[in-house]
N, C-alpha and C positions, 0 to 999 in steps of 0.2 A: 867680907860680905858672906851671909850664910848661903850655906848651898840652899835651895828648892827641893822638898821633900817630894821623891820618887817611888810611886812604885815597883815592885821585884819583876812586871814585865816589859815598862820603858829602862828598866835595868840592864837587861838581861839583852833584850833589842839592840841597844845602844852598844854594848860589850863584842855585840857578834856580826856588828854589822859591818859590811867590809867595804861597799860603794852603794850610792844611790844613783839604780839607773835612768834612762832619759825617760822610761812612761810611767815611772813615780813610785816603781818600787825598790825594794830594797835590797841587793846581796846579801844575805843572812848568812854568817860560817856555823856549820851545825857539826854540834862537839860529837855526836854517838849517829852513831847509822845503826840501825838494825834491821836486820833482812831475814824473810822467810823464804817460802817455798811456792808462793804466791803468784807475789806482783814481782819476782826475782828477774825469771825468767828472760823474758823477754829484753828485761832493763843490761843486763851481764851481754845478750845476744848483740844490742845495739852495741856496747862499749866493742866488741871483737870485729863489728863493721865500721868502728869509726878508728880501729885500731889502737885503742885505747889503753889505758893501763885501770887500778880503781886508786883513785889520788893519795887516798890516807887509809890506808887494808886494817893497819892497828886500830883506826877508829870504826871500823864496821864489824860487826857481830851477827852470826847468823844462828836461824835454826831451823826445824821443821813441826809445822804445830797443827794445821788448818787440816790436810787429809791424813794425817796420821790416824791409824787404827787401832781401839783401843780394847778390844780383847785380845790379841795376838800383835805384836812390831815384831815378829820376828820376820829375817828377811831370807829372801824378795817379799817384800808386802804381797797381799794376797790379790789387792787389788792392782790390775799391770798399771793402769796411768798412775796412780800413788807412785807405785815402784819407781814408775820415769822421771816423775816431778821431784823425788826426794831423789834421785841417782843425779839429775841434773844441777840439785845443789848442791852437791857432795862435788860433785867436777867443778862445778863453778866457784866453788871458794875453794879448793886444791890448784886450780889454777889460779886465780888474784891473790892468794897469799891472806884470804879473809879467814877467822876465823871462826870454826864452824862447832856447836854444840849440838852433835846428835846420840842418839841414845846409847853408843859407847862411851863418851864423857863423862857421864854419868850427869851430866845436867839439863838434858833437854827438857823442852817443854812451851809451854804459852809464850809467843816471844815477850809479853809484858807480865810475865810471873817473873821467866828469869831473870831479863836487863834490872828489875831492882834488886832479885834475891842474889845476883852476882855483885854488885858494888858496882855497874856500869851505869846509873843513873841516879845525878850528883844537881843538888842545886846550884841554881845561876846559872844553869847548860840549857844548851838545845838540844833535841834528839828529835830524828827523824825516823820514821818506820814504813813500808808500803801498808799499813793499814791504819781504819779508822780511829782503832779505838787508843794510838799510840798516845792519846790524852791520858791515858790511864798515867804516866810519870812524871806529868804535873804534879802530884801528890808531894813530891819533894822540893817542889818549888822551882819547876824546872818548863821553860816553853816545849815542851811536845807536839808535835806537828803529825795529824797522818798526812801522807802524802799517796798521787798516785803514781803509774808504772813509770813515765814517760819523767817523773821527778824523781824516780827512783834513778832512775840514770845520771840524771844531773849530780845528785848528791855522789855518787860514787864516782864519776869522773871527775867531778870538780868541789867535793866538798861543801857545798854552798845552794845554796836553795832561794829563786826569786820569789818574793811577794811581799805585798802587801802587810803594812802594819795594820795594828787593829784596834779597836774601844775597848776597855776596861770596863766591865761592869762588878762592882764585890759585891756579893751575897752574903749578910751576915745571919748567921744562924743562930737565936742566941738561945738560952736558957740551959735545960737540958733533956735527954731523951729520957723515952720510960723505959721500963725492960719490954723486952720482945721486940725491939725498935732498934735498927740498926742503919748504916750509910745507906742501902739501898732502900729503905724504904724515903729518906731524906732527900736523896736525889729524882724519885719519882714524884716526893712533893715537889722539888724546884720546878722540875719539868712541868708540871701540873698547873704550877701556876703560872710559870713564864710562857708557857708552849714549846711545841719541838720546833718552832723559829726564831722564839723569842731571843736567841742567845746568836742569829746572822751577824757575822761583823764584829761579834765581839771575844773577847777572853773572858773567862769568869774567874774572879778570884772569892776561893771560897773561907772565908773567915769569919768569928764567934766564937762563945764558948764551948759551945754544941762542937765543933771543926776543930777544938784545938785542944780536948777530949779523946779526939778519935785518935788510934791507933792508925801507924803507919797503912794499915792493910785498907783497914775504913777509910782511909784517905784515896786509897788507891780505888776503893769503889766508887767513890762520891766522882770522882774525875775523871775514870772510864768514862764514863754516860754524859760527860758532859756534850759530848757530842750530839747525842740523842735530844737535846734542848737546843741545837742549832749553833754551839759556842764551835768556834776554830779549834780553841783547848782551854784548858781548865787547871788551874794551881793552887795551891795550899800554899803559903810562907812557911818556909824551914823554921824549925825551933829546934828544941834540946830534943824531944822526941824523934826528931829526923836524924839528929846526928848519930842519935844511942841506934837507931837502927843499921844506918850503917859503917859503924865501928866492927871491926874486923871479918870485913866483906872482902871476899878475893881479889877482885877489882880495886876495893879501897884503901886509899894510903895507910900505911902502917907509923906505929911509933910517932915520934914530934911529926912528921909530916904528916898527917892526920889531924893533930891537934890545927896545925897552922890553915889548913884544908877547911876544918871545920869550924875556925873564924872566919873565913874568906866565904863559906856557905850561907853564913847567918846574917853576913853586912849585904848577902844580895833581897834577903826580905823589904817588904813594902816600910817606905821608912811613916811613922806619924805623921799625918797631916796632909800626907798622900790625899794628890786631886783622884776623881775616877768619873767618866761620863756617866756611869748610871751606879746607883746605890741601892740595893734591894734587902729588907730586913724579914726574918719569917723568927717565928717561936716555936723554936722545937719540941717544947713540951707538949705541943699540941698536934704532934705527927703521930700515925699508929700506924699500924702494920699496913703497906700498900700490897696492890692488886693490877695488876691491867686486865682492862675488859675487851679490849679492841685492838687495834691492827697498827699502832703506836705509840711508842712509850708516854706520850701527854694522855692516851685515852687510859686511866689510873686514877683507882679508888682507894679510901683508908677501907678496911678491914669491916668496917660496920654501917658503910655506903650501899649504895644500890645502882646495878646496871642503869645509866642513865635511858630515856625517853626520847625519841626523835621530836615530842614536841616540848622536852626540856632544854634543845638546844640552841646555840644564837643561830640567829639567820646565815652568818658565815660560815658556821659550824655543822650546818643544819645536814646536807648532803656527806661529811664525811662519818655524822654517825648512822645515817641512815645505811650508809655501806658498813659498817663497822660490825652492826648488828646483825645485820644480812648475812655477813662473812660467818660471823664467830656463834651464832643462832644460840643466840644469850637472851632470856625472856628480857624486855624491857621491864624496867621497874624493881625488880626480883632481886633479891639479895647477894652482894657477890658472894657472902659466906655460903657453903654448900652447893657451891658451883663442882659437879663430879668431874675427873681426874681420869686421865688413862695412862698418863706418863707423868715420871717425876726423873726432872733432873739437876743435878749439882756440879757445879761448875763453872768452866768457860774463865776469861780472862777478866770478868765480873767479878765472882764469887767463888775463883777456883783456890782457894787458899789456905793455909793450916787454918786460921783462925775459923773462915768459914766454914772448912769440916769439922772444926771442934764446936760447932756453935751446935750445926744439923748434929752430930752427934748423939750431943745434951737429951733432943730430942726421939733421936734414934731408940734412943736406951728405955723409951718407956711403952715402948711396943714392937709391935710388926706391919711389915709394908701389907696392905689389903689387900684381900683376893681378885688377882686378878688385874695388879699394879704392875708396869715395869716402871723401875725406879732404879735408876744409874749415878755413881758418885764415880767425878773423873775429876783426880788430883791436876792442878796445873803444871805440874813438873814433877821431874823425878825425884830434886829436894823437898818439896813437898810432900811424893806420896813416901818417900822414909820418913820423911817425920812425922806419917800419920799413922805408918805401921809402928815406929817406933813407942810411938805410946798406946797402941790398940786400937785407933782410931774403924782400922779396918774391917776388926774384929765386931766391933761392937756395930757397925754398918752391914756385915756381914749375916749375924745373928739377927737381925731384925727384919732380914729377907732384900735387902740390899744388892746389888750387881757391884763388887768394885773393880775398878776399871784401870787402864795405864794410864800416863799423860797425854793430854790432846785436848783441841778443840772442840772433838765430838760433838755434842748434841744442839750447840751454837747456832753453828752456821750450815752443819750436816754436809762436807765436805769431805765425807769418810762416810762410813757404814753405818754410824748411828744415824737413825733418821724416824721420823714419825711416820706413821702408816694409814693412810686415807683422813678420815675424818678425826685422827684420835688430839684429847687436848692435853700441852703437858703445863706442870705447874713447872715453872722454870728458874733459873737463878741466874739465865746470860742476860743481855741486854737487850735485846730486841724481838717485838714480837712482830714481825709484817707477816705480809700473806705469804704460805711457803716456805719461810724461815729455816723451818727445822726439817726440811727435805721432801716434805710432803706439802704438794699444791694446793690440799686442802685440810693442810693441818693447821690446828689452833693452838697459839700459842700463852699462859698467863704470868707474865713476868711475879717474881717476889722475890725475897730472901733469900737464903740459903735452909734456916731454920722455919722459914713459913713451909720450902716445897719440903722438905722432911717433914711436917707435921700434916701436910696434905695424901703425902704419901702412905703415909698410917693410918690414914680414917678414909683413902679415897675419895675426898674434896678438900674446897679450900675451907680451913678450918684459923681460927684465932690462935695466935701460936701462944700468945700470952695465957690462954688457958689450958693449954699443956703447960708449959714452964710453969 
């Protein structure tokens, strides 16, 4: 009798799940822990009053990303709670036997730059991280969970994480992009069209031609953000592009075991014929460079759109754009092109990546940041930012009137020094734009690109990147 075609996240479920308990969830064993400087804390502090050990230290991986400061790490950080919060991981995985990548390694960085640029995130796995955007490593076909503090402990004491299964919905993307058009402008259409709930209760599996085009890196931004549309997490099916990425990854199996690894990666993709509760189809050729106008990633325009209308909106809709425009004091109606700039930033665990910085680059190279711009590129790791001095990336960011920066989360979440200052707005490349985001209570924030905020940065608005390229 033939099996019943599965997809790669009733796969993966089914593979890790260890019991089902009596109020209907699930024991999940989760292959990769990864830990910051975060949501650590408190979680290490319970384990030493419950007298605890952390169950599986080999499978947890730590770093320091969110308050790390990115014109000086040298230490004592300058800031004293930095200092304490990064001393207190440093003890705390010397004590559990965890192992720790901080900027003597030589590979610290975004915890979700390095877990794939090390080979620790492998399809068919789970991995758990204390932060949202840990969907970012679904890209390789992998269930990514964030989780919070109180789960952060679970996993480290007992390897295992309770909840809830979830819906399936595949998004397929098909055709292909244009230039100037990249995964984040693709994920701001999903968003756009689903909304930032649309994805409650479910997993997005994102597939197409558009999706299976994209590079590793472009995979890794489309599934960042899936969070930002409401999904638990968000995955890619592994293919040969998964595997060529991570072949000879420090983490990853070397020699025939590798090979055998990387059969065993590929039979966990969605097999044909695969059921899914929801089916959703978009045509990529008909995505252009996105925008956010407002105080949520669904509130996002194409490039040659217009600040929406309080009386263009549904009645449901009606009171969050009236606050949106209130917040962000965006003329209604008025073009997003030429919406003016006071900050340009590059980066975050979105768009913090070689590819990304060779993309802004491109762009870099055909001018200079405006008068009167601050404009900051923050590599996601330290592998990154050598492989961006390595080929001049710096140089040519630098010459253009550029800031370049160490590793970190910087201008994201503004958990460190970079931060916005009263009313300024920046064009940005992290994920989220809510009220305050970027550390100022009444800073605005305009999600896009990597290459849109480099070409805004240079003209000091938001400008069509496709007309620089």
């Amino acid at each position: 009798m033939s099996k019943k075609p599965t997809h790669l996240f009733e796969k993966t479920w089914r593979a890790h799940r260890v019991c089902e308990l009596p109020g209907g969830q699930t024991q999940l064993f989760i292959g990769t822990h990864l830990v910051h400087e975060v949501t650590s804390p408190q979680a290490f502090a319970m384990l030493r009053e419950l007298d605890l050990p952390v169950r599986f230290p080999g499978r947890t991986f730590a770093t320091a990303d969110h308050i790390m400061p990115t014109d000086s790490q040298a230490r004592p950080l300058a800031d004293p709670l930095a200092e304490t919060m990064l001393s207190e991981l440093e003890r705390n995985c010397l004590e559990f036997g965890v192992t720790f990548f901080g900027a003597e390694s030589g590979h610290q960085g975004i915890v979700h730059v390095i877990g794939p640029e090390l080979g620790l995130t492998v399809p068919g796995s789970t991995i758990a991280c204390g932060d949202s955007h840990t969907s970012t490593h679904g890209a390789f076909g992998t269930i990514a969970l964030g989780i919070g503090t109180s789960q952060v402990r679970d996993v480290l004491a007992t390897q295992t994480l309770a909840m809830a299964s979830l819906k399936v919905r595949r998004i397929e993307v098909t055709g292909a992009l244009g230039p100037g058009v990249y995964a984040k402008d693709v994920i701001l259409a999903i968003i756009r069209e689903l909304g930032v709930n649309g994805g409650v209760g479910y997993a997005y599996e994102y597939a197409g031609e558009v999706i299976e085009a994209m590079d590793m890196e472009q995979r890794m931004t489309l599934c960042n953000m899936s969070i930002e549309g409401g999904a638990r997490c968000g995955y890619v099916n592994p293919d040969a592009t998964t595997i060529e990425y991570l072949r000879g990854r420090q983490f990853s199996p070397q020699g025939e075991a590798f090979e055998r690894a990387a059969a065993q990666w590929l039979a966990a993709a969605s097999d044909p014929g695969a059921e899914y509760d929801d089916v959703v189809r978009m045509d990529g050729s008909q995505i252009e460079p996105s925008v956010t106008w407002g105080i949520h990633p669904g509130h996002n325009i194409g490039i040659g759109g217009r600040v929406p209308t309080v009386a263009d909106a549904s009645d449901e809709e009606r009171a969050g754009v009236e606050e949106a425009l209130e917040y962000m004091d965006l003329d209604p109606g008025a073009p997003i092109a030429g919406t003016p700039v006071d900050v340009a930033f590059i980066g975050s665990c979105t768009n913090g990546r070689i590819s990304d910085l060779r993309e802004a680059a491109r762009v870099a190279k055909t001018g200079t940041v405006h008068e009167g711009i601050r404009a900051l590129v923050v590599p996601g790791s330290q592998d990154v930012a050598r492989q961006a001095i390595a080929e001049g990336l710096d140089e040519v960011f630098r010459q253009a009137g550029f800031d370049w920066r160490e590793p970190g989360c910087s201008m994201c979440l503004a958990m460190n020094p970079d931060k916005l200052i009263g009313r300024e707005i920046c064009a940005s490349s992290s994920n989220r734009n809510f009220k305050g985001r970027q550390g100022s209570p009444a800073g605005r924030t305009l999600l896009m690109s990597p290459a849109m905020v480099a070409a805004a940065a240079l003209a000091g608005r938001v400008v069509d990147v496709r007309e620089v390229l």
